[in-house]
Phi, psi and omega in degrees: 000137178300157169275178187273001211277289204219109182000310204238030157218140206253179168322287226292317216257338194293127174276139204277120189303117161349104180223101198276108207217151125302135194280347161246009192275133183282334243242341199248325178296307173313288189314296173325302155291342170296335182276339172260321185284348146325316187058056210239130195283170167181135164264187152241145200245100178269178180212144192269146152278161189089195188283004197281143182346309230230346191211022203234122174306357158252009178293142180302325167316308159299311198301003183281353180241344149220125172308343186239031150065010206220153193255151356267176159198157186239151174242091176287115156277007158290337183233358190086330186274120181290157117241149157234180185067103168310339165289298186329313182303306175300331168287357242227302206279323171295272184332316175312306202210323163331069181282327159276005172054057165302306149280004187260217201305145173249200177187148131354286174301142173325323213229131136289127187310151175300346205267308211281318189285318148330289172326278182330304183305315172316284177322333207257343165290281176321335171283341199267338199235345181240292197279309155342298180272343171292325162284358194261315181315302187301290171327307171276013179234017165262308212231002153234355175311097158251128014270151179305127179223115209294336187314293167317319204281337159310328198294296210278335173295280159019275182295314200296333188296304148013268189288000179275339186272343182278330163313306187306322193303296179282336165290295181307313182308294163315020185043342205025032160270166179169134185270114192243126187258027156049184204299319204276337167293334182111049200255159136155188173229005148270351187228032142110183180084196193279176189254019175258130154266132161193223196234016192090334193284055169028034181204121169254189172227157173177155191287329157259132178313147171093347162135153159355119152249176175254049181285299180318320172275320167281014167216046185264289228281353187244002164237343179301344194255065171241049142270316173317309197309318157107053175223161162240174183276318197315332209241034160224067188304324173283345142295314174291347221246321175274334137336271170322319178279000250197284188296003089001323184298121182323327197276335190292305183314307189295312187311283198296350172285320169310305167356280212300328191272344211264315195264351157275341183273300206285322183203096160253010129313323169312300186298293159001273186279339186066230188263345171337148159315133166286122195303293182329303191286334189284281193326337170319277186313321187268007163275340177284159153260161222291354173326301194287351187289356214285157183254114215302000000 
């Protein structure tokens, strides 16, 4: 199937796109998995936090590609278009290259409702304005904040639990069921097939009914690290259980196996320590003032 860009270019013809990412950043994983349920060809480019010139997301080099210093951002040389801010991106990869609406709204029915697209948005909003950035909080004031300060850290653990209960909320409304025939059935969206995503067992799990959306993508990679966050699991079963279906998926696996392989070439210290604190970046920061402390 053609892209919406140009009649006579397929998957095959497509060059791959630039996905400028941290190895540990949940925001560049989200892009990933959309670029694989996608099938959208694409490498990956890491970047250090901090300021250094040639390798640091506040280094002049990225900043020639986003002013605001922060991962992810992609470079398409098939349309010319830079983005950054992973929503702005996802919607870019959707309009772009969805042609089978793999990921967007789904619906009972042939068609999806003005409700269903509203839906889809609402979620992929609440993960971009809430649970994110609350979870990005919780993370710094557990393992890089000095001095330690428990008020804040508490405040943002909470918060993060907050929204995992409105998630737990919605998997129950939603069944978080949709029935899917995943990569191996013929989904996908420049080169076709249905509109369900799942894993073949005829059964998916997903925060809006009807199958993997990119509801799904964007918040999988920000609840999946949550013993780092320094949260459980135990009192949201149903999170955890579309956690567990999720990291399972074919499209999930290759994104983060790209990741991992991508940060062995590249930063292979990375690859190391994992999600540990960096050490090199905690002395950093705590020589900054805290404006400048913040982590991209």
């Amino acid at each position: 199937m053609s892209t919406p860009t140009d009649g006579n270019v397929t998957v095959s013809h497509l060059q791959p796109i630039i996905l400028h990412a941290h190895p540990t950043s949940p925001n560049p994983h989200k892009i990933a998995i959309a670029l694989e349920y996608l099938r959208v060809p694409y490498t990956v480019r890491l970047w250090q936090f901090g300021d250094d010139a040639r390798r640091g997301v506040k280094g002049e080099d990225f900043l020639r590609i986003t002013p605001n210093g922060r991962v992810p951002a992609i470079e398409d040389s098939n349309t010319g278009v830079v983005a950054w801010e992973s929503g702005a991106i996802m919607n870019y990869l959707k309009r772009q290259y969805d042609t089978t609406n793999v990921l967007g709204p789904k619906s009972k029915g042939k068609e999806f409702s003005e409700q269903d697209r509203v839906d889809l948005e609402t979620w992929e909003y609440l993960l971009l304005t809430t649970l994110a950035p609350m979870t990005g909080q919780a993370v710094w004031f557990r393992h890089y904040h000095v001095p330690r300060n428990e008020d804040a850290l508490d405040r943002y653990t909470k918060q993060v639990y907050h929204y995992l209960g409105v998630l737990e909320g919605q998997l129950g409304r939603s069944g978080g069921r949709g029935t899917g025939e995943g990569r191996g059935e013929g989904t996908g969206g420049v080169t076709g097939g249905g509109t369900d995503t799942g894993k073949g067992t005829g059964m998916s799990m997903s925060i809006l009914p009807g199958g993997i959306s990119s509801v799904d993508c964007h918040f999988f990679p920000w609840v999946r690290p949550f013993e780092y966050v320094g949260i459980s699991l135990d009192g949201f079963p149903l999170v955890s259980k579309w956690c567990g279906f999720m990291a399972e998926q074919q499209e999930v696996k290759d994104a983060y196996q790209k990741m991992l392989d991508a940060t062995a070439l590249q930063d292979p210290a990375a690859t190391s320590r994992g999600l540990q604190p960096d050490e090199e970046l905690l002395r950093e920061v705590q020589s900054r003032t805290p404006w400048r402390g913040a982590v991209a």
